[in-house]
C-alpha positions in Angstrom: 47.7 40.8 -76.3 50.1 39.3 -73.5 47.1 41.7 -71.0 43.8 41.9 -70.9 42.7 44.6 -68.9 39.2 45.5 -68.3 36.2 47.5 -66.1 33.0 46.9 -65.3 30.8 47.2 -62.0 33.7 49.6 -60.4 36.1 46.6 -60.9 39.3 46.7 -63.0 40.0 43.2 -64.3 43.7 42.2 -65.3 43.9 39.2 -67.1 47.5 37.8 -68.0 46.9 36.3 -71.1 50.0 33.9 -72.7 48.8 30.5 -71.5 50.8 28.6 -73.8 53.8 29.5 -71.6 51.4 29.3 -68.5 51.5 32.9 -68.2 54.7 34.3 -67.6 56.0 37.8 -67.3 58.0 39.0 -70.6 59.1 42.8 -70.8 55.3 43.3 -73.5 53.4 42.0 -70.3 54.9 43.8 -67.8 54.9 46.9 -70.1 51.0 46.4 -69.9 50.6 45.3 -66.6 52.1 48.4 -65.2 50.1 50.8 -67.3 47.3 49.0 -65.9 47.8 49.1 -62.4 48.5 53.0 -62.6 45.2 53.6 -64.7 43.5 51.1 -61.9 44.9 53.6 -59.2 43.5 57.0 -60.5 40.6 55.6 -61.5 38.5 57.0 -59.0 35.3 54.8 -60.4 37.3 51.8 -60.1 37.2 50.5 -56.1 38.5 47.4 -56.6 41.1 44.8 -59.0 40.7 41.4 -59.9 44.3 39.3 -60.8 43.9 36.1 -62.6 45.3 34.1 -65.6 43.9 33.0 -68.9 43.5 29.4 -69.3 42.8 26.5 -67.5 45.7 25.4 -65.2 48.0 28.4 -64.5 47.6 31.8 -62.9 51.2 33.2 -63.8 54.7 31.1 -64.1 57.1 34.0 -62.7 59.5 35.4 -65.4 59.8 34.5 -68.9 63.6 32.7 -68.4 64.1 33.2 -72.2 63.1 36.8 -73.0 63.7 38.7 -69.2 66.7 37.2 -67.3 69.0 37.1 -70.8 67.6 41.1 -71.7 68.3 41.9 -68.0 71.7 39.8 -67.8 73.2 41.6 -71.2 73.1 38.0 -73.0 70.2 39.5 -75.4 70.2 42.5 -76.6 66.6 45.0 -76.5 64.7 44.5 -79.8 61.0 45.6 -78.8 59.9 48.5 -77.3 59.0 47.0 -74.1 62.6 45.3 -74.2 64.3 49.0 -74.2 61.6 50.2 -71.1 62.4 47.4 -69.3 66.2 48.1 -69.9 65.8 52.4 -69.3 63.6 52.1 -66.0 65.0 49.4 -63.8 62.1 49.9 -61.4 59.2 49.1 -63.9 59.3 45.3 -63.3 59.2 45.9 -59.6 56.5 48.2 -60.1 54.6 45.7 -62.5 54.9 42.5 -60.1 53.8 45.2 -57.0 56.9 45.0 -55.7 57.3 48.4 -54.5 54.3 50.3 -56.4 52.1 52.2 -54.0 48.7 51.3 -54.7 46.3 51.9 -51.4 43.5 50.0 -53.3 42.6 46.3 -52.8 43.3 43.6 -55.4 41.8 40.4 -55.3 43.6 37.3 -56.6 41.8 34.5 -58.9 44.5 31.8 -58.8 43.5 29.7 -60.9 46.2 27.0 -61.5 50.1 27.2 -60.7 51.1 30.2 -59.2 55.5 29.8 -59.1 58.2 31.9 -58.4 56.8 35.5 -59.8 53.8 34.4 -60.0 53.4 33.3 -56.0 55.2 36.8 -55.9 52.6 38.3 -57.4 49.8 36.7 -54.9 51.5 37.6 -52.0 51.1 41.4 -52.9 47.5 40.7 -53.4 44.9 41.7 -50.6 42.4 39.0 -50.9 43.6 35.4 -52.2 40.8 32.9 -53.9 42.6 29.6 -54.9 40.7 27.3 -57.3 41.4 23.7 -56.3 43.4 23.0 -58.8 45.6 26.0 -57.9 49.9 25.0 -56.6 52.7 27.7 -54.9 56.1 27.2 -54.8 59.3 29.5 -54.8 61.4 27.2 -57.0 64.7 29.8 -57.1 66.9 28.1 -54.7 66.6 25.1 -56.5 68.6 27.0 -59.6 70.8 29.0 -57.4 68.7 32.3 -57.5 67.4 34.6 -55.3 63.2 34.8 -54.8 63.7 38.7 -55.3 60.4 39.8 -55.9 59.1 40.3 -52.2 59.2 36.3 -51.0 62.0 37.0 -47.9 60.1 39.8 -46.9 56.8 39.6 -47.1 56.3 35.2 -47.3 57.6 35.2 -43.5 54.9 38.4 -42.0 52.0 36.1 -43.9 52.4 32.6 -42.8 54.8 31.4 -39.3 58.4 31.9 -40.4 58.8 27.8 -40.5 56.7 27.6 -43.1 58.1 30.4 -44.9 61.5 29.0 -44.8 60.1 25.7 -45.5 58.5 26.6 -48.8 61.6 29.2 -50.2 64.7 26.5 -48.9 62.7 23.3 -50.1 61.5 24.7 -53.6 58.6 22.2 -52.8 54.8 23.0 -54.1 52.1 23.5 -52.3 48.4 22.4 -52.9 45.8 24.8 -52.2 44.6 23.1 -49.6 47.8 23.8 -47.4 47.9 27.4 -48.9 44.5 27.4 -47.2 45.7 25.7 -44.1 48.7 27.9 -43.7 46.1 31.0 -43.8 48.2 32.1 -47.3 44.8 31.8 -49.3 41.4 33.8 -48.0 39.4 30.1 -49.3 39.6 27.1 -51.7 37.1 26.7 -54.5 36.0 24.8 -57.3 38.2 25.4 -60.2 35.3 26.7 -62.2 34.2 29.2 -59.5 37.6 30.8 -58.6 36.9 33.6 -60.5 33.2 34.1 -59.8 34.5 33.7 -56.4 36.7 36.5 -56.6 34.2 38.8 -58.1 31.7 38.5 -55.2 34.3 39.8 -53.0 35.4 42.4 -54.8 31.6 43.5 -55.4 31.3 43.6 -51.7 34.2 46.0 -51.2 32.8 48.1 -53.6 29.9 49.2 -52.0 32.1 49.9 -49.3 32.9 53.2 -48.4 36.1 53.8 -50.8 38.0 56.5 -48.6 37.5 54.6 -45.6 38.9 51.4 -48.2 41.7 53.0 -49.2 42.7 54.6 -45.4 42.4 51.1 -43.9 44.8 49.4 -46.8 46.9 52.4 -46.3 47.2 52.1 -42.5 47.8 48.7 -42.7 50.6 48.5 -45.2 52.4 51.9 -43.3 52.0 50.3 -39.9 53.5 47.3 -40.6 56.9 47.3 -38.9 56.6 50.1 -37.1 56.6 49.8 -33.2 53.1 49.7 -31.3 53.6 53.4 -30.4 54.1 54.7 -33.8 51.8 52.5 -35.5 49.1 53.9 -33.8 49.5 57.5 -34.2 50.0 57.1 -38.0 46.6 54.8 -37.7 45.0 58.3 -36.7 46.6 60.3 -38.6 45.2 58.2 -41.6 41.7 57.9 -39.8 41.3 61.6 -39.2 40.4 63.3 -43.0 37.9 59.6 -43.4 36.1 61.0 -40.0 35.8 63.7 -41.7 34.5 63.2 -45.0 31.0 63.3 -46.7 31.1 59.4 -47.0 31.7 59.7 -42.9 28.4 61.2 -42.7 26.6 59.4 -45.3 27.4 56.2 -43.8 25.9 56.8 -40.6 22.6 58.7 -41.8 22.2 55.5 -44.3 22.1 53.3 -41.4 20.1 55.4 -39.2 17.2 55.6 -42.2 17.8 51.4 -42.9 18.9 52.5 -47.1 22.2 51.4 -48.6 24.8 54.6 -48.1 25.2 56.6 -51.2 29.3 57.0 -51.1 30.7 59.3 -53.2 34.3 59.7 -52.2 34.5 62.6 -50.8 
């Protein structure tokens, strides 16, 4: 399975899984990866994700060059399943790589080797960012006259200074983690061995967390972005209004006044 996709502790694991061809995206993995990320998002037991690759030196490649861009291009013609969704919704890749799905709960990134082109893609859409040591970025496109289309214009500059950004998507160069740490693109560097251990202790501290008030401030966040100082803030309490007044908005409080861990229920 190009996927593996799994929950435990109220965290939904996705796992891409084809580490012979350092885990790139072909139409059968984005296929699955969508279907994950929309069972991830009404799962209401489910409070956080974990992203991260199989094997031992890449986290995800970008796009299969032999089975997406020739399907996409007309060159080869659909012969799976996955090859004639891909080809009937145009937005499902998007919606795979988190291009434009709306999904107002956090994902955690594992990255646990190279992380190019799609795959750095796919890391910028991610909330939290653990790089292992070994872990390398790079938005190689210009380099064979295409265009970084999976977020990288928009979003690269509003994470790191707009230098940097152009730096990284005009050069085509790789960077180590240590500068993806340096540059404040990665949250912190670990030992390849604990990248995704690493990961799950974050995610298990979200969890615990109230998950409306989770949800409104990744919400907010991701709305406000753009918007003018004004506007941001009255959509900032228009989100923070039904939290205030939730169960969980009273649980929290009473939990803290009697020195107990809060009991949220999302609601």
């Amino acid at each position: 399975m190009p996927l593996i996709y799994e929950k435990k502790n109220r965290i939904a694991y996705l796992t891409l899984n084809r580490p012979e061809v350092k885990n790139c995206i072909d139409p059968e993995t984005a296929v699955e990866m969508l279907a994950a990320w929309e069972d991830y998002r009404g799962d209401k037991n489910c409070l956080c994700a974990i992203i991260t690759g199989a094997g031992d030196d890449s986290f995800c490649a970008g796009l299969d060059l032999a089975r997406m861009i020739p399907l996409n291009t007309g060159a080869r013609p659909p012969e799976t399943e996955a090859d004639r969704k891909i080809l009937s919704d145009p937005e499902l890749l998007d919606n795979a790589m988190l291009r434009n799905f709306k999904l107002f709960k956090p994902v955690v990134s594992a990255v646990n080797g190279f992380a190019i082109a799609g795959g750095m893609e796919l890391v910028m859409a991610t909330d939290i960012r653990i790089a292992s040591d070994k872990a390398r970025f790079g938005l190689q496109e210009a380099r064979w006259g295409v265009f970084p289309r999976g977020g990288s214009t928009v979003r690269l500059p509003r994470q790191v200074s707009y230098c940097k950004a152009m730096e990284i998507m005009l050069t085509g160069d790789l960077i180590d983690a240590g500068e993806a740490f340096r540059i404040g693109f990665v949250n912190r560097v670990v030992p390849h061995d604990k990248v995704v251990e690493e990961a799950e202790k974050v995610a298990l501290k979200i969890a615990q967390n109230g998950p409306l008030a989770i949800r409104a401030i990744k919400e907010s966040v991701l709305s406000c972005m753009g918007l003018t100082e004004e506007e941001g803030l009255r959509k900032e309490a228009e989100l923070a209004g039904p939290v205030f007044k939730s169960r969980d908005a009273r649980e929290g409080p009473r939990a803290f006044k009697e020195k107990r861990k809060p009991q949220f229920t999302g609601e």
